[in-house]
TIKE-506660 format. One record per residue (C-alpha): residue number from 1; residue in three letters; x, y, z. Coordinates in steps of 0.1 Angstrom, whole numbers, padded with zeros to 4 digits. Layout:
# TIKE-506660
n_res_u_v_w
NUM_ala_X_Y_Z
...
//
This chain:
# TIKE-506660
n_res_u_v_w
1_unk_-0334_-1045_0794
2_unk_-0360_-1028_0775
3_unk_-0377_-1054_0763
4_unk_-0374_-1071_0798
5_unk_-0397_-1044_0812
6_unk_-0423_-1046_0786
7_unk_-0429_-1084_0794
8_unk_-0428_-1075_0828
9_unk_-0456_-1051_0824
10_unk_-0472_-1070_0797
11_unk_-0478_-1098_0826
12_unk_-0490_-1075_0854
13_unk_-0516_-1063_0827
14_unk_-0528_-1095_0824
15_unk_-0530_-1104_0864
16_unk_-0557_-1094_0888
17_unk_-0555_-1081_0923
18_unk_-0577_-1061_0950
19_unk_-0582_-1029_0932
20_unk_-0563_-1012_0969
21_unk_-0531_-1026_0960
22_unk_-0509_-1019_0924
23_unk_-0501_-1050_0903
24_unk_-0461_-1055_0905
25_unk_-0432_-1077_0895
26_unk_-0399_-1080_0907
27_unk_-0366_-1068_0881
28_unk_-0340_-1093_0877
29_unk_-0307_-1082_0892
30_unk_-0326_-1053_0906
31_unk_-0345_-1040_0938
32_unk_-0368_-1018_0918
33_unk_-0403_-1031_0904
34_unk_-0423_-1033_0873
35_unk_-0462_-1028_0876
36_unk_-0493_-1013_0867
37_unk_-0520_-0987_0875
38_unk_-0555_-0996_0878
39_unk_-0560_-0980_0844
40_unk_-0534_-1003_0829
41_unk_-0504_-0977_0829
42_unk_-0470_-0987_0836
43_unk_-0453_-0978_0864
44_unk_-0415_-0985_0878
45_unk_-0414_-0986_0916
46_unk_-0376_-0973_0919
47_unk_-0360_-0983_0957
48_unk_-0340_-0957_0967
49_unk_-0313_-0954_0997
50_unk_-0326_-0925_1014
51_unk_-0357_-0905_1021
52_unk_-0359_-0866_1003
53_unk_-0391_-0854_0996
54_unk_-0380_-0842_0965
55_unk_-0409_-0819_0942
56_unk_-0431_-0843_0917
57_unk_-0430_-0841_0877
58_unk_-0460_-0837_0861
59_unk_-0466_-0833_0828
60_unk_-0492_-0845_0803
61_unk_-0478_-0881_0797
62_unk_-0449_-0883_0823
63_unk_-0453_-0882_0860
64_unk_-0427_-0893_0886
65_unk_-0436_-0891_0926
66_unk_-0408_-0890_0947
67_unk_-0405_-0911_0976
68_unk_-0442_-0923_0982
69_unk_-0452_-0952_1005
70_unk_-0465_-0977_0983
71_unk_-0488_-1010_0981
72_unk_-0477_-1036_0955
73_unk_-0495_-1066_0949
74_unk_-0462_-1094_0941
75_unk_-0479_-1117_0913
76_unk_-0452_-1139_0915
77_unk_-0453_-1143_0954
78_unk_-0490_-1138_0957
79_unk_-0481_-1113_0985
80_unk_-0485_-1072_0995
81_unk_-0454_-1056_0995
82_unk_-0458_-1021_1014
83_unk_-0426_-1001_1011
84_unk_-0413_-0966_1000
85_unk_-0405_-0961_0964
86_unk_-0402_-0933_0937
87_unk_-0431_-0936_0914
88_unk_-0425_-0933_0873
89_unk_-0452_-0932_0854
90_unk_-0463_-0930_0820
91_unk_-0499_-0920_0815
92_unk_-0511_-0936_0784
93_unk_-0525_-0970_0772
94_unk_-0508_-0967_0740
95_unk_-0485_-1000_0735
96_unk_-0457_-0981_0709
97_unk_-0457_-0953_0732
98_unk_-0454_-0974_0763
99_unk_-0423_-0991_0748
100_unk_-0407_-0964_0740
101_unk_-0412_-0950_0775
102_unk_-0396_-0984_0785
103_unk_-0366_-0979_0760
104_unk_-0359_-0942_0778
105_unk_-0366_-0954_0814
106_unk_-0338_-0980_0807
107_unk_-0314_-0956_0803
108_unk_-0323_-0940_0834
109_unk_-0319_-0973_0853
110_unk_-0283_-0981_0831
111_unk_-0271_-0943_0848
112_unk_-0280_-0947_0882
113_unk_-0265_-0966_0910
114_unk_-0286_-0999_0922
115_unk_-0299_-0978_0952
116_unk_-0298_-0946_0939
117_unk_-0304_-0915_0962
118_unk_-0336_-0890_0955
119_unk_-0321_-0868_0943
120_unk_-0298_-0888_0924
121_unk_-0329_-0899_0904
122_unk_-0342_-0870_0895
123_unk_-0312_-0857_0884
124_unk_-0312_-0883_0861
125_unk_-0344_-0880_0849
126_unk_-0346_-0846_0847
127_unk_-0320_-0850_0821
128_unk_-0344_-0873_0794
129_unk_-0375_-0851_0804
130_unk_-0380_-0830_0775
131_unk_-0379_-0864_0758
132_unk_-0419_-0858_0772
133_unk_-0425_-0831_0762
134_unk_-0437_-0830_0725
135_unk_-0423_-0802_0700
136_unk_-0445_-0779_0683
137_unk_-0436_-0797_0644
138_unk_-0420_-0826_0631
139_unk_-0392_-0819_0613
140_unk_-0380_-0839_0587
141_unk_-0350_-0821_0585
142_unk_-0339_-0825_0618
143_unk_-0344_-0860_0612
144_unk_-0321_-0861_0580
145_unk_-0297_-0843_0598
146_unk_-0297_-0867_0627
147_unk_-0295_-0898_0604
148_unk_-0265_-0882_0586
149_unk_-0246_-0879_0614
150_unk_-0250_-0915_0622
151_unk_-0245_-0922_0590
152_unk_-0207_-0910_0596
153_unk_-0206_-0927_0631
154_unk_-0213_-0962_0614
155_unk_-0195_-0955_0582
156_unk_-0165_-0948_0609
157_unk_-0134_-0966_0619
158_unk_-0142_-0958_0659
159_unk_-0174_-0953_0660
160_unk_-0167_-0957_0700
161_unk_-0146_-0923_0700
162_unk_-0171_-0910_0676
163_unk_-0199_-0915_0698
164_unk_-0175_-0896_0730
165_unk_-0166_-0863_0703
166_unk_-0206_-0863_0693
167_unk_-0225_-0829_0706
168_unk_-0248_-0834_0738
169_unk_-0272_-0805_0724
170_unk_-0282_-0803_0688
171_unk_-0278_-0768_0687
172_unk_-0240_-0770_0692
173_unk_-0215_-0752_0669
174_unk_-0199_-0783_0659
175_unk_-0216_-0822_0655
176_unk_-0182_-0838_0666
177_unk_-0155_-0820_0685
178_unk_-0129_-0836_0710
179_unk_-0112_-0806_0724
180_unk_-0089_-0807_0697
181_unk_-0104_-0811_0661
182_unk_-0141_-0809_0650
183_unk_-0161_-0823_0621
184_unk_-0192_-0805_0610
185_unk_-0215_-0830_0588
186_unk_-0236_-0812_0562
187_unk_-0267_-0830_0544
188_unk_-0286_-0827_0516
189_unk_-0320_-0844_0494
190_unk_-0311_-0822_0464
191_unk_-0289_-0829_0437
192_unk_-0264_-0803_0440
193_unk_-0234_-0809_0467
194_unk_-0245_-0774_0486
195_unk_-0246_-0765_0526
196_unk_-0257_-0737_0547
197_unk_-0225_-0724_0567
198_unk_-0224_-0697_0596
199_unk_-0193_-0679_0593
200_unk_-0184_-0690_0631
201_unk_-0185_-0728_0618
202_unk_-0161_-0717_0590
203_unk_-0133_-0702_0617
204_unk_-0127_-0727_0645
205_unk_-0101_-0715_0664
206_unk_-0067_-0714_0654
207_unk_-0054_-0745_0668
208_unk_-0079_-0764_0662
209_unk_-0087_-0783_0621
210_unk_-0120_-0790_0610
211_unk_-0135_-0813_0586
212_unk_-0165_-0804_0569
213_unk_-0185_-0845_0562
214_unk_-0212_-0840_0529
215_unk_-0237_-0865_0518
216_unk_-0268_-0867_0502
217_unk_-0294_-0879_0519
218_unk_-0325_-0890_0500
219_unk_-0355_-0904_0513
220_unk_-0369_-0935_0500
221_unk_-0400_-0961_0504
222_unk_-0377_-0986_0515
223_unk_-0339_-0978_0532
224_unk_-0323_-0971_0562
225_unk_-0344_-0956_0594
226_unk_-0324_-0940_0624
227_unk_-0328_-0968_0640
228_unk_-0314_-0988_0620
229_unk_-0289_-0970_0622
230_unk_-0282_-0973_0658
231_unk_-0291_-1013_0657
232_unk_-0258_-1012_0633
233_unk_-0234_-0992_0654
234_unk_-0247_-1008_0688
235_unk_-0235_-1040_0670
236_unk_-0199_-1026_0669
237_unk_-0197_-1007_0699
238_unk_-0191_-1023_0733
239_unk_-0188_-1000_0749
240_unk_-0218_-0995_0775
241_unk_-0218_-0952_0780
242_unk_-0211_-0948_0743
243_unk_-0242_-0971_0736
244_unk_-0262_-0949_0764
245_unk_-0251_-0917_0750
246_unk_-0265_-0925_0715
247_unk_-0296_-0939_0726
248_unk_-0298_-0911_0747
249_unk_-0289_-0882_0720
250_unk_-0313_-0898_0695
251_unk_-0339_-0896_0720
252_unk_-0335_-0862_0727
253_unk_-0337_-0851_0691
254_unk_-0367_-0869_0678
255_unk_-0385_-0864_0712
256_unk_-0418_-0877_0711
257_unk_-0419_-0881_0673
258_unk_-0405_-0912_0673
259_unk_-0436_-0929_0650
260_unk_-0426_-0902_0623
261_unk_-0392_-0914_0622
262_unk_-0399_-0951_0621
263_unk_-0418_-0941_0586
264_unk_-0387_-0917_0573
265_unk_-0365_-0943_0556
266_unk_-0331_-0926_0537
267_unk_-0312_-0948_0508
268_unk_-0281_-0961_0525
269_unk_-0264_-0973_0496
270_unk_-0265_-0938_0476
271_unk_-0254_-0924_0511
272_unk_-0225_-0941_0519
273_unk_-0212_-0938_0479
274_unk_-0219_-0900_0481
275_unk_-0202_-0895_0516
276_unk_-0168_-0872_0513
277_unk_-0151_-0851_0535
278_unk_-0136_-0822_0529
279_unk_-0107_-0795_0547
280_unk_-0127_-0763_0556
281_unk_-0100_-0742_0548
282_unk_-0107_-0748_0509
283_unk_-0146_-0741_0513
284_unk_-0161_-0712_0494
285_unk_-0167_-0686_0524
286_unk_-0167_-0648_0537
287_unk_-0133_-0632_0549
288_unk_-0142_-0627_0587
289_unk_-0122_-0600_0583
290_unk_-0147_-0578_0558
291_unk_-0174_-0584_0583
292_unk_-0181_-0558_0608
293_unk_-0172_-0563_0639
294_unk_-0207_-0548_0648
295_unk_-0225_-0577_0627
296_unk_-0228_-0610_0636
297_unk_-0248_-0644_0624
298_unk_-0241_-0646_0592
299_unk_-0247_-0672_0575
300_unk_-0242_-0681_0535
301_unk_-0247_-0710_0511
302_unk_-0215_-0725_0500
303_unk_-0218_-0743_0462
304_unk_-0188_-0774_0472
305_unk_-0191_-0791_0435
306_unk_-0160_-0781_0425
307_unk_-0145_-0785_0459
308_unk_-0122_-0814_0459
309_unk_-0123_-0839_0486
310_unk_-0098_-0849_0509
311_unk_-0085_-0887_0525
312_unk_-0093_-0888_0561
313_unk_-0065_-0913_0567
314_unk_-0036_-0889_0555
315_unk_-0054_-0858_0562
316_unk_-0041_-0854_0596
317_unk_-0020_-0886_0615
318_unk_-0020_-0866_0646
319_unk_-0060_-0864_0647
320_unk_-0075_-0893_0664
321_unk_-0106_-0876_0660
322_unk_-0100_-0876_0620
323_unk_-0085_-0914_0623
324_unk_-0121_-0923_0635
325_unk_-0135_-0914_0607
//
């Protein structure tokens, strides 16, 4: 669909009409619109069920107007169209930027119902919006430690049930946790197999195992990207939601830094041979028990060279989470 929109817009750019009316073309399967400003921004004119005049988002590069009567010039019907619609814009000329505003609307439109309510679609894209909103630094760890953990999806047996156990919010305690077991995945570019633990990620609670996943992860001139990544497990799953939730939690983590991470390429090969899990249990840590109970956050560097790895498939046969693996 992503690349659907694009041409879309790509054709309304190229299309001229009285300067009163936006340029607009019709989605396939759809009742919702692809067009243009006058200034050559693209817009999606989203038909909605009900009338809610919901408040606008603005921000530097992202604007969406709720529930605005519009005039759209059809190019294909040679025709005005005047209608209500909800109004998303991005505000910028820039073609990479504009498709990856195209790849994150589509998960919008993949969420919602075909006539969505208002409030419905702001709900929905209040949940991508800080995809807009641009961090204070690049970091290129983040970015390793995103790749590793797609590293483990596609290295997976299920990457489907992967994908559902994978954290909504990078700042959870664990990367994969299905209410059951969890599986922390540590990275690192150096040449020594050690991690930074908190002592809470050590001590899941008691009925629960975790699985710690190491690998080095070594940038290169030429390798892997993250989406490369993703192009490899989309190939596998089928899956529509699971598909939507990685797009989606990608998104969210590189924000708008997603130049940066087409250029930060990883060496898959050394990756994959360097992958091994390992039983928490036998990690070098801290006895809760010495600490305080008046101190808290601690956090310690565990050296796991001598550590000896574990087979996922015997590990635990009552694990499915482990069994994807």
């Amino acid at each position: 669909m992503t690349d659907q929109l694009y041409n879309l817009y790509q054709k309304t750019l190229k299309s001229e009409v009285d300067d009163n009316s936006f340029r607009a073309l019709s989605m396939e399967f759809l009742p919702h619109r692809v067009g243009c400003s006058n200034e050559g921004f693209p817009m999606l004119f989203i038909e909605c069920c009900d009338k809610d005049h919901l408040s606008d988002i603005k921000l530097s590069l992202f604007r969406v107007l709720f529930d605005r009567k519009c005039s759209l010039a059809d190019i294909d019907n040679k025709r005005v169209i005047e209608k209500d619609y909800s109004i998303i814009q991005m505000v910028s000329d820039d073609q990479d930027l504009i498709k990856y505003f195209f790849q994150v609307i589509t998960i919008v439109l993949q969420r919602i119902p075909i006539n969505p309510k208002v409030k419905t679609l702001k709900e929905e894209i209040s949940k991508i919006i800080e995809i807009f909103t641009i961090p204070p630094k690049f970091s290129k760890e983040v970015v390793r430690g995103l790749w590793a953990e797609l590293l483990v999806i596609e290295r997976g047996s299920d990457p489907e049930y992967l994908i559902r156990a994978w954290h909504e919010e990078p700042e959870g305690r664990y990367d994969f946790n299905d209410s059951i077991d969890k599986i922390e995945v540590k990275s690192t570019s150096g040449d020594q197999r050690s991690h930074l633990f908190s002592l809470e990620q050590l001590n899941p609670n008691d009925s629960s195992n975790l699985i710690i996943a190491s690998v080095f992860v070594n940038p290169t001139g030429i390798g892997k990207t993250i989406y490369d990544l993703m192009d490899m497990i989309s190939s596998r799953v089928k899956d529509t939601d699971c598909n939507l939730k990685l797009s989606e939690i990608v998104l969210k983590t590189i924000g708008m830094h997603h130049e940066e991470c087409r250029n930060l390429h990883f060496d898959y090969n050394f990756a994959s041979d360097t992958l091994a899990y390992y039983d928490s249990k036998v990690i070098p840590s801290i006895d809760k028990n010495s600490i305080p109970s008046t101190v808290s956050g601690v956090h310690f560097r565990s050296d796991m060279s001598d550590v000896p790895s574990i087979c996922v498939t015997g590990f635990d046969e009552n694990s499915t989470l482990f069994k994807s693996l």
